[in-house]
Each structure stands twice: as structure tokens, then as C-alpha cells.
C-alpha positions as CSV (number, residue, x, y, z in Angstrom):
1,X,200.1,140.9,399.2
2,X,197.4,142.2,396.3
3,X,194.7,141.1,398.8
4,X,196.1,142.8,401.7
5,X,196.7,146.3,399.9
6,X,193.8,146.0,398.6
7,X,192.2,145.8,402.0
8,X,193.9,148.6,403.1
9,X,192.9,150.7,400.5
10,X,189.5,149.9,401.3
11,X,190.3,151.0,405.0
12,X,191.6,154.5,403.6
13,X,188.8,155.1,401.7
14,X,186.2,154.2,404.1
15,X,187.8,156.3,407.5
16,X,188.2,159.4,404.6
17,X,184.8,159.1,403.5
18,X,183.1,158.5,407.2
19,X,185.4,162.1,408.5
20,X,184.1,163.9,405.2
21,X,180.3,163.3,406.7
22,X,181.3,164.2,410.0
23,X,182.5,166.9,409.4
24,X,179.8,167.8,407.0
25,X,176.9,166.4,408.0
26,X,177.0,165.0,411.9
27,X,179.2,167.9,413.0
28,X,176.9,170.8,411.4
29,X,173.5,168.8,412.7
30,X,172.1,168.7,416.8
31,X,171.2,165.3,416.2
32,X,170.2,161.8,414.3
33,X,167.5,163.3,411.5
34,X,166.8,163.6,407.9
35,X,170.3,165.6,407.0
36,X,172.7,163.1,408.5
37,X,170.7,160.1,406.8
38,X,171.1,162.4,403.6
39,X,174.3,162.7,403.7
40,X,175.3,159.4,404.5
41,X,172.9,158.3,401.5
42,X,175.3,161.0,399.0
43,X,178.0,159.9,399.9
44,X,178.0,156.2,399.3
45,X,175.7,156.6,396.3
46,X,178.5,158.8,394.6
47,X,181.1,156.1,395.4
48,X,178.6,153.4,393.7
49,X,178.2,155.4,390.8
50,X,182.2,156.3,390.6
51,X,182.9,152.4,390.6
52,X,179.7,151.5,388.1
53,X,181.4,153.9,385.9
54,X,184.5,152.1,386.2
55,X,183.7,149.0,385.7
56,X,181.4,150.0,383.0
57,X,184.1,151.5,380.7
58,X,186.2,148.4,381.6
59,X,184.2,145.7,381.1
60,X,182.5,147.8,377.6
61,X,179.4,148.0,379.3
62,X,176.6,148.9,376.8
63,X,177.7,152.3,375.5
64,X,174.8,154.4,376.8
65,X,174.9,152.6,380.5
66,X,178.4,154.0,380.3
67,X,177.3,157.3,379.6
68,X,174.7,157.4,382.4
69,X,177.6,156.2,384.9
70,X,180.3,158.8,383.7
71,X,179.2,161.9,384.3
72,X,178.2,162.0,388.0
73,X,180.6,158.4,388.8
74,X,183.8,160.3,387.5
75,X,182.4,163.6,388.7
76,X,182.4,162.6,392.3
77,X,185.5,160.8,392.2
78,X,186.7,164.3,391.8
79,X,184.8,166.0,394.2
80,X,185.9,163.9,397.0
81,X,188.7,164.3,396.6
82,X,188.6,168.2,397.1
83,X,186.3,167.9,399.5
84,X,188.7,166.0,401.5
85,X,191.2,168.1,400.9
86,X,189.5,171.6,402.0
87,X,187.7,169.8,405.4
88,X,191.4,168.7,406.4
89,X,192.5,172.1,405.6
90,X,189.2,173.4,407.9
91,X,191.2,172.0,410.3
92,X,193.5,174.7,410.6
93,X,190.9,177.6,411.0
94,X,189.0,175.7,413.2
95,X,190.5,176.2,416.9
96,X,191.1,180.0,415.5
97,X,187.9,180.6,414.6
98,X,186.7,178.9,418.3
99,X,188.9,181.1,420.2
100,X,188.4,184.3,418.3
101,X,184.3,183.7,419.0
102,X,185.2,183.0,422.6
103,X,187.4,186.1,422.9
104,X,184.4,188.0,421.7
105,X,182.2,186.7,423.6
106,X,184.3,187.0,427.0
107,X,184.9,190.9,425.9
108,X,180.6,191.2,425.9
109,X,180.3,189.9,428.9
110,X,183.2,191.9,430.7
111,X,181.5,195.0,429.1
112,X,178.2,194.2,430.5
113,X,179.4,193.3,434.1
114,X,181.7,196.7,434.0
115,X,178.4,198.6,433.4
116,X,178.2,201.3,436.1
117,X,176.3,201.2,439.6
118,X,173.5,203.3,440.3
119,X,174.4,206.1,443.2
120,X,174.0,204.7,446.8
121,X,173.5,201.3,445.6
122,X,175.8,198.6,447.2
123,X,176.2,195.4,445.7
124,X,174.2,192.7,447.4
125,X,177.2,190.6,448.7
126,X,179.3,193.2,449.7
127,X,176.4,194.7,451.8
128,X,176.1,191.2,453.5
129,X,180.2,190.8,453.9
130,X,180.2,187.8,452.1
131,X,183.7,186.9,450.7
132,X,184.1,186.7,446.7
133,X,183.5,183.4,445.2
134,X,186.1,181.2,444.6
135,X,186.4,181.1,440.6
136,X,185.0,177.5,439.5
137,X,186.4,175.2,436.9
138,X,186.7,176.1,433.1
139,X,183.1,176.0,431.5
140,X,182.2,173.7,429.3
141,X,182.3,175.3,425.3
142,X,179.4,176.4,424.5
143,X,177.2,174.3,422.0
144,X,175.8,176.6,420.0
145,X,179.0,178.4,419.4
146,X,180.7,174.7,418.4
147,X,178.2,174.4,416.3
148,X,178.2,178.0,414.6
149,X,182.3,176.9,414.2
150,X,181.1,173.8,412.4
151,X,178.8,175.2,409.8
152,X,180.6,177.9,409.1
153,X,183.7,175.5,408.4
154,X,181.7,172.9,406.4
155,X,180.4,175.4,404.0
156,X,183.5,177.0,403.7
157,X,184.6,173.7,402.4
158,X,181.9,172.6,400.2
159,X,181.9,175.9,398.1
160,X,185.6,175.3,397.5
161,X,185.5,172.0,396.5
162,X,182.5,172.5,394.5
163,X,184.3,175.8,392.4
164,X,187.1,174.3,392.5
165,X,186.0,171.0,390.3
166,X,183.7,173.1,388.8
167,X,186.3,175.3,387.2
168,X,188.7,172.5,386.3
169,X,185.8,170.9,384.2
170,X,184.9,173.9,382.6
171,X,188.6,174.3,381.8
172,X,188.5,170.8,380.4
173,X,185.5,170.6,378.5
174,X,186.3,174.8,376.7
175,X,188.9,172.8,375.0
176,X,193.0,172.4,375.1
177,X,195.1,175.6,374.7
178,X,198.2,175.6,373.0
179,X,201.5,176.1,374.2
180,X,204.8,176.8,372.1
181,X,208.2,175.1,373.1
182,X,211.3,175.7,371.3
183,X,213.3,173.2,371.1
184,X,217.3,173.3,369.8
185,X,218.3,170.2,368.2
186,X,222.1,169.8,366.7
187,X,221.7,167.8,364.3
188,X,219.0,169.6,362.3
189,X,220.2,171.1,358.9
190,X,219.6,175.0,358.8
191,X,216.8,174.6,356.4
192,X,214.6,172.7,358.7
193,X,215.0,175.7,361.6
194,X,211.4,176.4,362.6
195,X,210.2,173.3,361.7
196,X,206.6,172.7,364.0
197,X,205.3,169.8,365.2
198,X,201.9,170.0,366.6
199,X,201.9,167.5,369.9
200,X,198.4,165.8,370.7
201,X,198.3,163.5,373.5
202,X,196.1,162.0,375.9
203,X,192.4,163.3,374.0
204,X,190.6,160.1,376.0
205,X,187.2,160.4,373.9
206,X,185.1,158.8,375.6
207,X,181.5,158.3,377.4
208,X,181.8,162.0,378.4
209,X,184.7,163.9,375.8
210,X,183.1,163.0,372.3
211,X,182.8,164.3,368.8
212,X,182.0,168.1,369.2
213,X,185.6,168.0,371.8
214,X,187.6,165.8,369.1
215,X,186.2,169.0,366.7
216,X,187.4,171.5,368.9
217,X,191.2,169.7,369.4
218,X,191.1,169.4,365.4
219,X,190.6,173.0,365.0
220,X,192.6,174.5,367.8
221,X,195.6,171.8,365.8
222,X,194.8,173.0,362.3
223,X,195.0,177.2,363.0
224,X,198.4,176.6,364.6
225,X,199.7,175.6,360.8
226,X,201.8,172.5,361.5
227,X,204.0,170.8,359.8
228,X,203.0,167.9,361.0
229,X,200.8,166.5,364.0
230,X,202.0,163.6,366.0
231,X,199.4,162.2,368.4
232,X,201.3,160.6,371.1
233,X,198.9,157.7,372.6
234,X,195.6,157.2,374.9
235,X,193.4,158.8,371.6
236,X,190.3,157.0,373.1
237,X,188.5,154.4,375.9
238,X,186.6,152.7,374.3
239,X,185.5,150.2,371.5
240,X,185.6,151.3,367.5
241,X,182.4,150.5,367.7
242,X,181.1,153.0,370.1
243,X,183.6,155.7,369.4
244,X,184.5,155.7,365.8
245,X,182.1,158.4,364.9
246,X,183.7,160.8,368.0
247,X,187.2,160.0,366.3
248,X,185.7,160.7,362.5
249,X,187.1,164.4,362.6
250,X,190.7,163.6,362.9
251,X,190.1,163.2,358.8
252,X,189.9,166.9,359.1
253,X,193.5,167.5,360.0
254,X,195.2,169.2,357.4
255,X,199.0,168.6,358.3
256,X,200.2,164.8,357.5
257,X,199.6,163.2,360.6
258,X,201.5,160.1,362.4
259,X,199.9,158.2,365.6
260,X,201.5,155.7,368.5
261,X,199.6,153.9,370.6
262,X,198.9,154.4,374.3
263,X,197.9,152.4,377.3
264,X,194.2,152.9,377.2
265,X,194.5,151.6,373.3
266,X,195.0,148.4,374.3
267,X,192.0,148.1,377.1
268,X,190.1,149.3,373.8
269,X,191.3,146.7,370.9
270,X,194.3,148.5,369.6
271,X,194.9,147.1,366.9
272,X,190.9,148.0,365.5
273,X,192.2,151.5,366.4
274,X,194.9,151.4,364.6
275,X,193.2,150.4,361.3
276,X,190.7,153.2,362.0
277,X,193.4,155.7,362.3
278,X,195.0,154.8,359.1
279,X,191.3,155.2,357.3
280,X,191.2,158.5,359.0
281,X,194.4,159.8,357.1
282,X,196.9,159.3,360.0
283,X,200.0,157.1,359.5
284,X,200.4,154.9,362.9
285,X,204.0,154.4,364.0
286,X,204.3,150.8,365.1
287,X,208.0,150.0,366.2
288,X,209.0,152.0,362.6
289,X,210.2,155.2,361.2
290,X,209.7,157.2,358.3
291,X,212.3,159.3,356.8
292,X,211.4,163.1,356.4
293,X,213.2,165.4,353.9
294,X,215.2,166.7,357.4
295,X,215.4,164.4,359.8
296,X,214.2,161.1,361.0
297,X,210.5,160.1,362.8
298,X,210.0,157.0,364.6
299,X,207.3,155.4,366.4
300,X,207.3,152.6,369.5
301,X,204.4,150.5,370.5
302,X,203.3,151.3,374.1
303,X,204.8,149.2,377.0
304,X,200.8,148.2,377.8
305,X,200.9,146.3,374.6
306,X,203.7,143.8,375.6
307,X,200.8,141.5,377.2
308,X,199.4,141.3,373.7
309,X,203.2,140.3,371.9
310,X,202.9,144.2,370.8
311,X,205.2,145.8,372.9
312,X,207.9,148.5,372.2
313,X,210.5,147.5,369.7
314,X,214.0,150.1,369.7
315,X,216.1,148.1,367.7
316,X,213.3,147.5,364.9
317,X,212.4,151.0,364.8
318,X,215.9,153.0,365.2
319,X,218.0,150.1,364.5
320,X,219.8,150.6,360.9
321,X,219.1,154.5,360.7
322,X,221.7,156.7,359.9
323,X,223.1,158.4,363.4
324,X,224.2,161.6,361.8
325,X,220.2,162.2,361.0
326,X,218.3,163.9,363.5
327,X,215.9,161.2,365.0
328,X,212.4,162.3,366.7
329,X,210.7,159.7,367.8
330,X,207.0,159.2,369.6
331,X,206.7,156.9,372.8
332,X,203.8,157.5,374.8
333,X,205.3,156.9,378.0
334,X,208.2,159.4,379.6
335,X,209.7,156.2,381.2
336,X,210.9,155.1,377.6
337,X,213.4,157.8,377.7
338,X,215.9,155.4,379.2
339,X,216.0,153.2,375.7
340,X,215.5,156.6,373.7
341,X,218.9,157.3,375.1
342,X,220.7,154.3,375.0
343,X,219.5,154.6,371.0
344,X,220.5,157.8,370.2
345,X,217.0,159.6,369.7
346,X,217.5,163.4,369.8
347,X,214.1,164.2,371.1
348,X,211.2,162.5,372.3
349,X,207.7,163.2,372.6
350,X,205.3,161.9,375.3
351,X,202.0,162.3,376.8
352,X,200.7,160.0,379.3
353,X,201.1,161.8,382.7
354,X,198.3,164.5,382.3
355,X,200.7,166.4,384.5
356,X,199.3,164.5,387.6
357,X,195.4,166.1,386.6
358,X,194.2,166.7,389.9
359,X,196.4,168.6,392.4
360,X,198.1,167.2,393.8
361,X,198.2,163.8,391.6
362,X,201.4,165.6,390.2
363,X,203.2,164.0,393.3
364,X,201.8,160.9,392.6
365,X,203.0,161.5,388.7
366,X,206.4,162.5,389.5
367,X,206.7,159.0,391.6
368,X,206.1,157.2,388.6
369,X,207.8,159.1,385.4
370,X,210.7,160.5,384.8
371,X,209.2,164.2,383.8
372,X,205.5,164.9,384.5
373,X,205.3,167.9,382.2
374,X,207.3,169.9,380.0
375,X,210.7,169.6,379.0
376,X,213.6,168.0,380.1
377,X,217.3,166.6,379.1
378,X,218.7,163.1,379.7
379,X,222.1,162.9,378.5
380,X,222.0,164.0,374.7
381,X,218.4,163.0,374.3
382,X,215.9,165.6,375.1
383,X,212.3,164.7,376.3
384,X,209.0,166.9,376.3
385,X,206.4,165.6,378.3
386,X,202.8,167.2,377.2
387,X,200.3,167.6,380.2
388,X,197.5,166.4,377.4
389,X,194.4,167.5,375.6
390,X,191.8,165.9,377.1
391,X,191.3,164.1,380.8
392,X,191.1,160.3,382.0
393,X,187.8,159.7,384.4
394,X,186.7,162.9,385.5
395,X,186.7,165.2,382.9
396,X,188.2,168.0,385.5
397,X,191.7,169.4,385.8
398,X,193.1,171.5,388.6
399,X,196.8,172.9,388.4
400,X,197.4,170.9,385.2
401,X,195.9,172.4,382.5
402,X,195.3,170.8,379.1
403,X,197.3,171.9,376.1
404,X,198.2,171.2,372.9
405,X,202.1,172.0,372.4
406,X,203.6,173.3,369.2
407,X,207.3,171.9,369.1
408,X,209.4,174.2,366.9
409,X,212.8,172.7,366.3
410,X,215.6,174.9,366.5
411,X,219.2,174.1,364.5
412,X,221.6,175.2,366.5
413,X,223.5,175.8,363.0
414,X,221.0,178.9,362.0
């Protein structure tokens, strides 16, 4: 079943790939040359790249081979998909552009045969008596004006998809902006109202987001004043080795700070990670809780580290606390709502989704989670979902902007 999904993936991909550099390249072209075999050559060398620089952070691939591979593997990952996306659209215009050039071009000539005979001059076949022509079939389109259509339409489409990934890099790569949620909890005692918690998910330092973006997401944290910070998972891709130094500002954070792992922990040794974290200053969370002056914090393993006997553990981290606390608790997966509910968790915080990343990859997200950004309720447990700081693969975002989300807790007895 693998085998055969797989080969129809590959179908997909190859048919999606072969009408991007039609319409491109062979449409926009009067023939086999140099700008077909170009395009052709572009396109499959971005798709060896985009899979070198998978397999390269997967397999830990020597650091700076990894490096070489990210930025234009991930980038064209993205900008095929966009560029699919707007020639599919081109579509559309395309048999309303044809018509309105043939309309044009029909009025032109109607002018010109309309033009006015000289005085005395008779038309040469009705001097003869000849009978009208019988109107012929359609003509063919013309060419040149199929062509004119074609380029027109192809670079329409190219300079979307270009500004389009262009801008959701930038966007990426200027750095998370924070967003403020308020969130009401019952149980919170009235001196504990406006309590902040500064939400980090989802920073993925990697080949391409290192050291200078982990600085930036430490000080954007640090001037929103937390209380504390909880960093909710999928911190890094990569070995302790290779990225320790990109992670070394997290000692900067000034608000005691807790960690739970995510999924892309345990493709990079999590449990190396979570020493390095704790010499950092932060406090990982694994399947326990600490007891705050107001209300309760907890921490579960992520579900990716059940193949390593280090899954998520409810009952060792929620099971003998005292139900008339408030209870917070950091799982970096929405789907663990379900068990955050059945254990009486007031709130939970999450990451994991990105918020789908790339429009529309939100559809895709909501398929798989439960929330794909932002807050919702499930029973008496509420859930915020943060669309993340940094980005997985390419290091682009389009309709799902990074943030970092300032939680201020609310008791509804203030």
C-alpha cells in the first residue's frame, strides 16, 4: 500500500512539474531551443536539490553540505508550489484574454474594410456581377496572438510566485511578531489576574534559521516582560553538535523558562537536547509538573517520542495534583487535547501546526489537528494553538504568519 502511494505521489509530482514547463517554457517558445532545454534543466535541478536537502538534514549530512542544500532545495520546494498554483489560476484569464485580443483585432479589420470608396469607383466584383463569396470556415487562431496569450500569462505567473515567496521569507527571516491572547481561566485566584506567559513554539534552528534568528526570538520574548516563557516543542533540526551554538542565546532569557519536546527533537537526539536546555537555564517538562505560587504547570513528552519508550505520560504528570488548582500544561501537539480533557487541564498550549505555513497547507493542517491556530474550547479545557516562530523546510510563510503569543490569564473572580 506504502509502495503504491508512493508511486502515485511520484505520478502527481511529475504531470505538475511537466504542465509548470509547458506552460512556462514550451508554450511561451516557437520551438525545440536553448529556453525549453533551460527550463527543463531548472526544473528538475530544483527538485534534486529540494530532496538532497532532505535527505541531508535527515540523514545528519555533514553540517555545511546541509547548508549548501537548504537554501535553494527548501527554497524551491516553495516556489513550486506557487508557481503551480498561479499557472492553474492563468487558466482562468487565458480564454479572456484570447477572445478580448480577437475582438480587437476583428474591430481593426472591420474599420479598415469600412474605409470609404473613392468617387466613381466600383468595386471590382460588383463591376464584373460576380455573386458574394460564400463565408468559409472559422480560421485557424492566429499563432502569434496564441503566443502573445502565452507570455503574457507565464510571466504573470512567475512574478507572482516569485513575490509571493519572496515576501513570506522576508517575513520569516525579519523575525516573529508577537501577538496577545487573553485568556479567562476559573480557577485562577484574583491575584494571579494578568499573569503572562510568553508562548514559543516551532523556532526550527536549523541549516538556514541560526544564531542571529534564535537572538532576535530571545529579544522580541524578553521586551514583552513575561512571567514566564514556555517553549512548546520542535526548538531545533538538528544534532547538539552542529546547532548548540545557534541555541546558546536561550541563556539570555530573563523570565524562568520551561521546555517540552517536539517531533523534530526526536529526529535530532532528544534527549542530548534536553540536557542542553537544562545547561541553558530552561527547566524541560518531561511527563511532570511543577507547582507555581498560583496554579499548576505541566509538561508531556511528544507523541514522536513513544518509538524511543519516551512518549507522553498524563497520569505521571497530572496524576495526584490537586483538581481545585488551575493546571496549564505544555503538549506540543493540538491532538493531545483529547487526554488534556479527559485529565482535567484548564488550558493547554501547543505549537506544532505552523498554521498550515504555506497557503493553502492550512487545509492540509486542519485535516490533521484539532485547531490549526489560535484559540479554541473543548469541553472545560481550553486549547491555544500558536502558528510558531520560525518555519520547517523553506524558511517562507504565506497566510500564516509567525508569532510569538503572550498568554495573559484572566480570573474570572477579578
Amino acid at each position: 500500500m506504502i509502495i503504491v502511494f508512493a508511486l502515485l505521489a511520484l505520478v502527481v509530482l511529475v504531470a505538475a512539474n511537466w504542465y509548470i514547463w509547458r506552460r512556462l517554457f514550451r508554450d511561451t517558445t516557437r520551438g525545440p531551443g536553448l529556453v525549453r532545454r533551460a527550463g527543463a534543466v531548472a526544473i528538475a535541478g530544483g527538485w534534486v536539490l529540494a530532496v538532497g536537502a532532505l535527505v541531508a538534514e535527515r540523514t545528519g549530512a555533514p553540517f555545511w553540505l546541509q547548508q549548501v542544500l537548504a537554501w535553494p532545495g527548501f527554497l524551491w520546494l516553495a516556489l513550486s508550489v506557487y508557481l503551480l498554483l498561479a499557472v492553474v489560476a492563468a487558466e482562468v484569464v487565458r480564454p479572456l484574454l484570447r477572445r478580448l485580443l480577437k475582438r480587437r483585432t476583428g474591430t481593426v479589420t472591420a474599420v479598415r474594410q469600412e474605409e470609404p470608396v473613392p468617387a466613381g469607383a466600383v468595386p471590382p466584383k460588383a463591376a464584373e456581377g460576380e455573386p458574394e463569396p460564400s463565408p468559409g470556415p472559422e480560421p485557424a487562431p492566429d499563432p502569434s496572438r496564441r503566443l502573445f496569450v502565452s507570455r503574457v500569462l507565464a510571466t504573470a505567473a512567475a512574478t507572482a510566485a516569485v513575490g509571493t515567496v519572496g515576501y513570506g521569507t522576508y517575513g520569516v527571516l525579519r523575525g516573529p511578531r508577537v501577538k496577545r491572547v487573553t485568556v479567562p481561566l476559573a480557577k485562577l485566584p484574583r491575584t494571579a489576574h494578568g499573569y503572562r506567559i510568553a508562548v514559543v513554539s516551532d523556532i526550527h534552528l536549523g541549516p538556514i534559521l541560526g544564531r542571529d534568528f534564535a537572538q532576535k526570538v530571545v529579544d522580541t520574548v524578553n521586551a514583552t516582560q513575561p512571567d514566564i516563557v514556555a517553549v512548546v516543542g520542535d526548538l531545533v533540526d538538528g544534532s547538539v553538535k552542529n546547532l548548540g551554538p545557534a541555541a546558546a542565546p536561550l541563556s539570555r532569557l530573563k523570565a524562568p523558562s520551561y521546555f517540552v519536546t517536539g517531533n523534530h527533537e526526536y529526529f535530532s537526539g532528544a534527549e542530548q537536547w534536553v540536557e542542553e536546555v537544562r545547561r541553558l537555564g530552561l527547566h524541560p517538562l518531561e511527563n511532570a509538573r511543577t507547582e507555581l505560587p498560583w496554579f499548576d504547570l505541566a509538561g508531556v513528552n511528544d507523541l514522536a517520542g513513544e518509538s524511543e519508550g519516551q512518549g507522553p505520560d498524563f497520569t505521571k504528570a497530572l496524576g495526584d495534583r490537586d483538581p481545585a488548582r488551575a493546571c496549564v500544561l505544555l503538549a506540543h501537539q493540538p491532538v493531545q487535547i483529547h487526554e488534556a480533557v479527559k485529565h482535567g487541564v484548564d488550558l493547554q498550549l501547543s505549537g506544532h501546526t505552523h498554521g498550515g505555513q504555506l497557503w493553502p497547507g492550512n487545509l492540509i493542517a486542519a485535516a490533521a489537528n484539532p485547531t490549526v491556530a489560535g484559540l479554541d474550547r473543548y469541553g472545560d479545557t481550553q486549547l491555544y494553538v500558536s502558528r510558531g516562530a520560525g518555519a520547517w523546510g523553506p524558511p517562507t510563510r504565506v497566510g500564516a504568519p509567525s508569532d510569538i503569543t503572550v498568554i495573559e490569564l484572566a480570573s474570572t473572580h477579578a
